[in-house]
N, C-alpha and C positions, 0 to 999 in steps of 0.2 A: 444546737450541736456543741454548746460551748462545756454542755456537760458532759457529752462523750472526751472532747479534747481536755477538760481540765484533770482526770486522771492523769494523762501521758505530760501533766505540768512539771512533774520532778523532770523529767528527760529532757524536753521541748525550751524549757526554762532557762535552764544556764545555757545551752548555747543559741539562744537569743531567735526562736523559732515562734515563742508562743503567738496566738494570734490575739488580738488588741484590737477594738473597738478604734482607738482612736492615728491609730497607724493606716487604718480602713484594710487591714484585713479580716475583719468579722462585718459584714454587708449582707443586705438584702439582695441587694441590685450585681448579682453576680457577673453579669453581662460587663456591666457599667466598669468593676474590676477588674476584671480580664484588659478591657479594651483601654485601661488607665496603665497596668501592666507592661500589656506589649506598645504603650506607646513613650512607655519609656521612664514612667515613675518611678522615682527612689524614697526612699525615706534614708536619713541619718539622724545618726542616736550617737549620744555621746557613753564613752568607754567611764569607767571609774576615774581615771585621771584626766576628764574634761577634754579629751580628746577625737574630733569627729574623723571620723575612717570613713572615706566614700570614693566609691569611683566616681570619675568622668569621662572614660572612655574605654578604648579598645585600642591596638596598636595598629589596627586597619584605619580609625579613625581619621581625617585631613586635620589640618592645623584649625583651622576656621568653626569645625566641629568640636571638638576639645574646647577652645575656646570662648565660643558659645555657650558649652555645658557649662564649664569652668565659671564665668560670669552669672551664668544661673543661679548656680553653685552659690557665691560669695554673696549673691543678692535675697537669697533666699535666707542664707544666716542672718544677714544684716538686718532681715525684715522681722524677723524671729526677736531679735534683741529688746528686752523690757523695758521700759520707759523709766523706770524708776533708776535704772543703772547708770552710776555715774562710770566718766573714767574712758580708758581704754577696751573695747568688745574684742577685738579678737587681738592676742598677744606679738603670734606668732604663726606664719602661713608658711609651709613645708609641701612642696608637690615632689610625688615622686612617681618610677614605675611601681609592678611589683616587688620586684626584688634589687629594686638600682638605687642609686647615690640619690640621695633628696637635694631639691634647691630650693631655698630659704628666700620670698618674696617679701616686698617693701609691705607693709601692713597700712603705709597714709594714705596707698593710694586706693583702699577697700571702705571708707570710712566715709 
């Protein structure tokens, strides 16, 4: 299918739809997707200026929830990070809503 979709790459492309082999949206195991989907898988991608935009919740969500996500979240990057990198991994941690005031969390204690 990937040569029916790769025509519609001009369109699909910049706003960040195309599908990716290694994102697992291009699969055999269509079931196995679905069922990774509604169970709750995300993927983040970093923006041009090295910046990860992701949700972790919903405004229905409990504290407990969020926060679960949230530590997922941090543990996931953190596991992401190359071996060869020296230094500080993540600079600077901003939670916010969608459209509200951001709060700027300690980074030592991600690390």
């Amino acid at each position: 299918m990937m040569g029916v979709v790769g025509r519609l790459g001009r369109v699909l492309g910049p706003k960040g739809l195309m599908p990716n082999p290694k994102a697992g949206t291009v699969t055999m195991d269509v079931t196995k997707a679905i069922n990774d989907i509604k169970a709750g898988k995300i993927e983040y991608r970093l923006d041009k200026t090295n910046i990860i935009h992701v949700p972790i919740g919903k405004a229905s969500f409990t504290e407990e929830m969020l926060s679960d996500n949230f530590q997922t979240l941090i543990g996931a990057i953190t596991k992401a990070r190359p071996a060869a990198l020296k230094g500080q991994y993540l600079k600077s941690v901003t939670i916010t809503s969608t459209m509200g005031p951001g709060v700027k969390l300690n980074t030592a204690k991600f690390v």
